[in-house]
C-alpha positions in Angstrom: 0.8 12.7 -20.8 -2.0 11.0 -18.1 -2.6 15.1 -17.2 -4.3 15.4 -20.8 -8.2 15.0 -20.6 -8.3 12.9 -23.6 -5.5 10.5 -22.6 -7.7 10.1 -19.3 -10.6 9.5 -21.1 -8.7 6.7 -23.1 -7.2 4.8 -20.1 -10.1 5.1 -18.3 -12.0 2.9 -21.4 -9.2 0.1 -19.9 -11.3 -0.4 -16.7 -14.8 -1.6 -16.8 -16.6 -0.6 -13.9 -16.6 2.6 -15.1 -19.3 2.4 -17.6 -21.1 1.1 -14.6 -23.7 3.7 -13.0 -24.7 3.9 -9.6 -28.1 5.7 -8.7 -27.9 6.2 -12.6 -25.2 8.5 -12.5 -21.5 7.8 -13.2 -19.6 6.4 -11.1 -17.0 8.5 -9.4 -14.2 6.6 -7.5 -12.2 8.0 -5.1 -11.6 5.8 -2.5 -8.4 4.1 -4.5 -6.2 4.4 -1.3 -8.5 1.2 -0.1 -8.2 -0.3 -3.2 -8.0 0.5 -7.1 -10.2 -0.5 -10.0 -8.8 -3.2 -12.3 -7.7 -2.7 -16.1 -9.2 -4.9 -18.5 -5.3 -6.4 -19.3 -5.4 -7.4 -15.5 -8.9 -9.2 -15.9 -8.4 -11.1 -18.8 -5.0 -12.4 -17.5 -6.6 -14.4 -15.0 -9.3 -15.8 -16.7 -6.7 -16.6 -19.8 -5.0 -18.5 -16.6 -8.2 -20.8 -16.0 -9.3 -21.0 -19.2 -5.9 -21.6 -20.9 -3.2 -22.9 -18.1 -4.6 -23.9 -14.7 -2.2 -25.9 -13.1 -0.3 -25.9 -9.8 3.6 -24.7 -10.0 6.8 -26.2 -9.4 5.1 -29.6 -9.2 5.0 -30.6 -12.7 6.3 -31.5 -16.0 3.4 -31.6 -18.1 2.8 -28.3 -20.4 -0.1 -26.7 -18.6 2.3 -27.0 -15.2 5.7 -25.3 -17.3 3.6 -22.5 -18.7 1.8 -21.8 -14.9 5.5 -22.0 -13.2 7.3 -19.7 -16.3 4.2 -17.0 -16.5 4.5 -17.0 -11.9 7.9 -16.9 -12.0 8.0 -13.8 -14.9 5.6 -12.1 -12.5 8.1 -11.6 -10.0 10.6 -10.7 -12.6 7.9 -8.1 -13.7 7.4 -6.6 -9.9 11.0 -6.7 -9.3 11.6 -4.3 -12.3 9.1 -1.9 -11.2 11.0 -0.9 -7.8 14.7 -1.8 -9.2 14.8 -5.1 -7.5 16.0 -8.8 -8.3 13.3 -10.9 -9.0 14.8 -13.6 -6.0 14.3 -10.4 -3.2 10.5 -10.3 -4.3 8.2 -12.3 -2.1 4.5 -12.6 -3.3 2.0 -12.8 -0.2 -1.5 -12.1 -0.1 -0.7 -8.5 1.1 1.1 -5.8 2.8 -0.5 -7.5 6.2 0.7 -10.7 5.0 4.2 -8.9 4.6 4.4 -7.3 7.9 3.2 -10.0 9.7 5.9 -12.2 7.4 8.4 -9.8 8.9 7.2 -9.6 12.6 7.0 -13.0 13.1 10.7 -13.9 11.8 12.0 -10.6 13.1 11.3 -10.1 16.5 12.3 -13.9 17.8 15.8 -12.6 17.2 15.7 -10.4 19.5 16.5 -10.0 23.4 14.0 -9.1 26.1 14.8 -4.9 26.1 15.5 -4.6 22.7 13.7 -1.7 20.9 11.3 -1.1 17.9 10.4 2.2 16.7 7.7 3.4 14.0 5.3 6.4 14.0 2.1 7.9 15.2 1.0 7.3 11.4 0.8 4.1 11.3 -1.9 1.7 9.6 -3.1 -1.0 11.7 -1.7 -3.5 9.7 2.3 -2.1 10.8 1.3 -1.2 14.2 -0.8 -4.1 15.8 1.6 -7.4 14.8 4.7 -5.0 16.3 2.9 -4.1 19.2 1.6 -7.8 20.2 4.9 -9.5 19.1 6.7 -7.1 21.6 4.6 -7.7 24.4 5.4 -11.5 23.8 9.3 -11.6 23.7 9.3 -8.6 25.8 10.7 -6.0 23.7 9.8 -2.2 24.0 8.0 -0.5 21.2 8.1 3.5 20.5 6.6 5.7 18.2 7.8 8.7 16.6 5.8 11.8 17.3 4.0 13.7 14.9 3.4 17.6 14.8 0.2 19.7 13.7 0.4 18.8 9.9 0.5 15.3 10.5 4.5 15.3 9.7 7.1 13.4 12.0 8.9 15.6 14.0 12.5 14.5 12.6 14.3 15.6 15.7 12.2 13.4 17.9 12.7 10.3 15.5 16.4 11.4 16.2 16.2 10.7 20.4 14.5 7.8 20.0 16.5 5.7 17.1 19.6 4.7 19.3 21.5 2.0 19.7 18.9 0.0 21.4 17.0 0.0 18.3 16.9 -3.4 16.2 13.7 -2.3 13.7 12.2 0.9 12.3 9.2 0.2 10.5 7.5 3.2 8.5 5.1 4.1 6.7 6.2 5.7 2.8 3.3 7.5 2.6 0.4 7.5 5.2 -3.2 6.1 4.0 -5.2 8.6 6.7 -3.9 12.0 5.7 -1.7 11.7 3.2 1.7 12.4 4.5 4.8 11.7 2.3 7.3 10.6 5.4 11.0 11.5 4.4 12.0 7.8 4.2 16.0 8.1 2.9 16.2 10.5 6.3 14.7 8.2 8.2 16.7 4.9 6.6 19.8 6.7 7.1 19.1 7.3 11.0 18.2 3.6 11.8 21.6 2.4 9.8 23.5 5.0 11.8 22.5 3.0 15.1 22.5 -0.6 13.1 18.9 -1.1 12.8 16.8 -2.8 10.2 14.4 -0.1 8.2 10.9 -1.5 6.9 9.0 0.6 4.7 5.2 0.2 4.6 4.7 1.2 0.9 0.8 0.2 0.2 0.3 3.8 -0.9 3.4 4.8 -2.3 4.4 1.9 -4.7 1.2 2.5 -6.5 1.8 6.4 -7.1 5.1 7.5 -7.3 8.4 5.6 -8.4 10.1 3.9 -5.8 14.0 2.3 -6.3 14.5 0.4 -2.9 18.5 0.4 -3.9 18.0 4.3 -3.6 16.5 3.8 -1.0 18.6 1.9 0.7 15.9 0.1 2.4 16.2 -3.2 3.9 12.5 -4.7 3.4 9.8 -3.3 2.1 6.0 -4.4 1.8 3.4 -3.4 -0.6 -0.4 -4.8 -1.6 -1.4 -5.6 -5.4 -4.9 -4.7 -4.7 -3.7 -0.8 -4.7 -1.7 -1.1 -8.0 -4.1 -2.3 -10.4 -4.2 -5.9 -9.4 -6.5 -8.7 -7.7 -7.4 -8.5 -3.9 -5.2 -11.7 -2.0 -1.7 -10.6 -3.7 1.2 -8.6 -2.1 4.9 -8.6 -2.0 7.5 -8.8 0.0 11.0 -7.0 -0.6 14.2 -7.8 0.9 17.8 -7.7 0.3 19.2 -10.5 -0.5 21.5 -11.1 2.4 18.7 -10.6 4.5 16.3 -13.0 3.2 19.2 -15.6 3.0 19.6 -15.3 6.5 15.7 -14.4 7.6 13.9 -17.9 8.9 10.7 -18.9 7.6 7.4 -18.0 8.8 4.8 -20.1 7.2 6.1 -24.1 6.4 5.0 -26.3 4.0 5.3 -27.5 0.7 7.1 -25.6 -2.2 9.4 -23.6 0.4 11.8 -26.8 1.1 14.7 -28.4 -0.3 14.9 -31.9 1.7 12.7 -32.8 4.2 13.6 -36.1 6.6 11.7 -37.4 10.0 14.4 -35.3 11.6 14.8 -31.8 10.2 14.6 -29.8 6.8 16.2 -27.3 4.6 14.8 -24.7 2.9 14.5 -23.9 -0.8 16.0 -21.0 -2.9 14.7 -17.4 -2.4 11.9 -16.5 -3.0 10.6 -19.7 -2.8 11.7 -20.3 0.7 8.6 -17.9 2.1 6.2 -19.5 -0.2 4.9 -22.1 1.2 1.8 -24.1 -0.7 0.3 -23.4 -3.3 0.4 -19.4 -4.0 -2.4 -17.4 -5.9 -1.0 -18.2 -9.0 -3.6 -16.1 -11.4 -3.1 -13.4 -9.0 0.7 -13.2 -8.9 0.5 -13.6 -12.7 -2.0 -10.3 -12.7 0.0 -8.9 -10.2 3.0 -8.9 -13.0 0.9 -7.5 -15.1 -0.2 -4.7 -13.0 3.5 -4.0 -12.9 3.4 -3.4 -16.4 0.6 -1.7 -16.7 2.0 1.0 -14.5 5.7 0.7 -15.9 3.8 1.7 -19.3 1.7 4.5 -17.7 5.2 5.9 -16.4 5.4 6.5 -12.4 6.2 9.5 -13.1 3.4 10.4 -15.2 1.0 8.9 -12.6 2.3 11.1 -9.7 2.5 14.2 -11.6 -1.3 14.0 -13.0 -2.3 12.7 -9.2 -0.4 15.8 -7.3 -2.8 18.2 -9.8 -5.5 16.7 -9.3 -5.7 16.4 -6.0 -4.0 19.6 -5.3 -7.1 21.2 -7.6 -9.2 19.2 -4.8 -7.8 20.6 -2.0 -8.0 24.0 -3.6 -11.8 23.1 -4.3 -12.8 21.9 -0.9 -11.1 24.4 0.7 -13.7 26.7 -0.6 -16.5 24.8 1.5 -17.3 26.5 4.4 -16.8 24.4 7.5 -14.8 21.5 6.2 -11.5 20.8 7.4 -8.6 19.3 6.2 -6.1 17.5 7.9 -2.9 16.5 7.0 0.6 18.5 5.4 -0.5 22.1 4.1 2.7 22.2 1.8 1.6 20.0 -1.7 5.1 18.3 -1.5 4.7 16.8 1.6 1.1 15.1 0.4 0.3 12.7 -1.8 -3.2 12.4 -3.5 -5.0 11.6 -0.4 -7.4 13.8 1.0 -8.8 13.8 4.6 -11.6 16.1 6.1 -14.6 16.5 7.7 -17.8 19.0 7.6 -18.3 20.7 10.7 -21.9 19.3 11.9 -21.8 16.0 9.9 -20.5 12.6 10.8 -17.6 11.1 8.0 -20.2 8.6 7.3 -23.3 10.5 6.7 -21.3 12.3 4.1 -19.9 9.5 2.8 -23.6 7.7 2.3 -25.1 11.0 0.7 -22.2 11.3 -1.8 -23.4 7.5 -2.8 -26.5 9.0 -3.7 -24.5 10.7 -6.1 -22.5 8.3 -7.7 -19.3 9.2 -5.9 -17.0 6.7 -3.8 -15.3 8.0 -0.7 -14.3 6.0 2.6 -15.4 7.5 5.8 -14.2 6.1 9.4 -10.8 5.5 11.1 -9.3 4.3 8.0 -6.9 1.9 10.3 -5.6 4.3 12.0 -7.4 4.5 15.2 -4.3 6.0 17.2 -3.5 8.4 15.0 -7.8 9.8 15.2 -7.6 9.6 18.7 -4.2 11.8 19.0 -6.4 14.1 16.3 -9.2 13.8 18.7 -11.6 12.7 16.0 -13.8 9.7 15.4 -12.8 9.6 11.9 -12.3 11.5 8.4 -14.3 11.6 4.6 -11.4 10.4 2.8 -10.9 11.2 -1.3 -7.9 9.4 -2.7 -7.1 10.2 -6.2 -5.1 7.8 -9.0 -4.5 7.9 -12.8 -8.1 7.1 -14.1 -8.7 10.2 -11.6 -10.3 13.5 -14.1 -10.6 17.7 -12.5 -14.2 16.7 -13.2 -14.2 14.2 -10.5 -12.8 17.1 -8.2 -16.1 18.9 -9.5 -18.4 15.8 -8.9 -17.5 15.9 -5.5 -17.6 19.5 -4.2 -20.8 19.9 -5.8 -21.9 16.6 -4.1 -20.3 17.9 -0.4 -22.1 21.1 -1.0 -25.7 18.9 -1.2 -25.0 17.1 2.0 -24.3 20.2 3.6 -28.1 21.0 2.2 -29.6 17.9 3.3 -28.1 18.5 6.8 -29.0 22.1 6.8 -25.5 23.2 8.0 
């Protein structure tokens, strides 16, 4: 079980920045929600790819080319697994931006001047900006669920605004600022009432927790690799099947046709038809590997040790006088992602003095510069916990909050 010290201590032997020290003390990383530290497994897959294998896909018959083509195209067999998908509904891109922006792009030229888009006052950047610019150029009105004083959507809101207008929902599964776990089946089932599409923004949850987009029921769905073990550049893209059949292109080029003439083209087979050129290979081929990695941890292993640790955090930090935390108060409704601030000290003057200490923490907007300014805050400290996560981190870094409170006499 990952909730045993020793078992920690073992996995954590898997990932090699850790017996890295920082200010000669040991590192503590808790800024995972931006990205994760790699497994050695991960590492050595991609430099067995150059050392071993280098060789574009799909382009030739020599050995080095079938062995680069079967290990990229097992990867998406291998990602598919982890969320209960067919390997043909998994796009690789170079992220969950790369995804969105995918989706955006092909989506929203469908559409007639009028036509509506809803997602949430949660929202990262990366599923808010490329909704918001692509409806100001076809014309198309975008809304946003409200949120209440926990960070939550207020379900009966989501409710008057999801009508029949609505062509696309796009939410996030769990959001990177505060931590909210959004009801997505509710909100799945609401946009398929009124025939919309429903887009899940899983960068933090397909990481954590297990997620089966057939129970879901949703219709895409975009996650990052760089948050699940793997390199930085890789991402996927689910869809169902129908959907992607019927979804055009965004990017064209080679590797995503069939037949090309002076005239016109087809495209190729899924997924290939939204790869165009030549992919991150050793990255997709880590990014399967990732898959595995956490398909051996056990999802459900991961997001029960993550929920006690970080609910041991939030017990911790509430015990610092004048720090606040935003975000769900009810554990079920957060995920390991915890966002506060000192009363008296800037998110990023407590961020640099726990780097004196060794510990990792992201301070700012976190891509979510709506969502501060409904808070009315600049920004947040923001701890995010994962499996190579320990209670003594949790320790590390009250003790650590407690000195900057020192060093700014508050």
């Amino acid at each position: 079980m990952l909730n045993q010290t020793l078992t920690i201590e073992l996995l954590k032997k898997d990932f090699p920045i850790f017996s890295r020290k920082i200010n000669d003390k040991i590192i503590t990383y808790l800024d995972s929600s931006s990205t994760s530290q790699k497994p050695i497994q991960v590492l050595d897959s991609q430099e067995k790819f150059y050392k071993e294998y280098n060789a574009n896909i799909h382009r030739g018959v020599y050995k080095l080319s079938e062995e680069a083509t079967k290990a990229y195209e097992e990867a998406h067999k291998q990602v598919a697994s982890l969320i209960n998908a067919s390997a043909e509904e998994v796009i690789f891109t170079s992220g969950t931006t790369a995804s969105l922006n995918l989706l955006a792009y092909s989506l929203c030229k469908t559409l007639k001047p009028g036509d509506e888009i809803v997602i949430s006052q949660l929202e990262h950047h990366a599923n808010l900006v490329p909704w918001q610019q692509l409806a100001k150029q076809y014309n198309l009105k975008l809304k946003f669920i409200n949120i209440d004083s926990e960070c939550k959507l207020d379900l009966k809101h989501a409710e008057s605004i999801i009508t029949d207008k609505t062509k696309i929902v796009s939410i996030c599964h769990i959001s990177n600022a505060v931590g909210t776990i959004n009801p997505i089946k509710d909100i799945c089932k609401l946009a398929h009432k009124h025939n919309a599409l429903f887009i899940v923004d899983a960068a933090q949850s397909v990481p954590h927790i297990p997620v089966d987009v057939k129970d879901l029921d949703v219709d895409f769905l975009a996650f990052s690799g760089h948050k699940m073990l793997a390199p930085t550049g890789t991402g996927v893209l689910y869809g169902k099947k129908h959907l992607l059949e019927n979804l055009s292109p965004f990017l064209y080029g080679g590797d995503m046709i069939s037949e090309v003439k002076f005239e016109d083209s087809t495209w190729n087979e899924l997924p290939w038809k939204f790869e165009a050129g030549t992919p991150n290979i050793s990255g997709g081929i880590a990014l399967g590997i990732a898959a595995e990695y956490l398909k051996k941890a056990g999802l459900e292993n991961i997001q029960r040790h993550v929920k006690e640790v970080s609910e041991y955090a939030v017990e911790r930090l509430s015990m610092i006088r004048g720090l606040t935390i935003y975000g769900p108060k009810d554990p079920k409704d957060r995920a390991g992602i915890i966002s506060f601030n000192i009363e008296g000290i800037h998110a990023h003057d407590v961020a640099t003095i726990l780097d004196r200490e060794g510990v990792c923490v992201r301070g700012g907007h976190h891509c979510a510069m709506p969502l501060m300014n409904l808070l009315n805050i600049q920004g947040t400290v923001r701890a995010s916990f994962y499996l190579y996560n320990t209670f003594d981190d949790v320790e590390v870094l009250y003790n650590a909050l407690e000195n900057a409170k020192k060093v700014f006499n508050v």
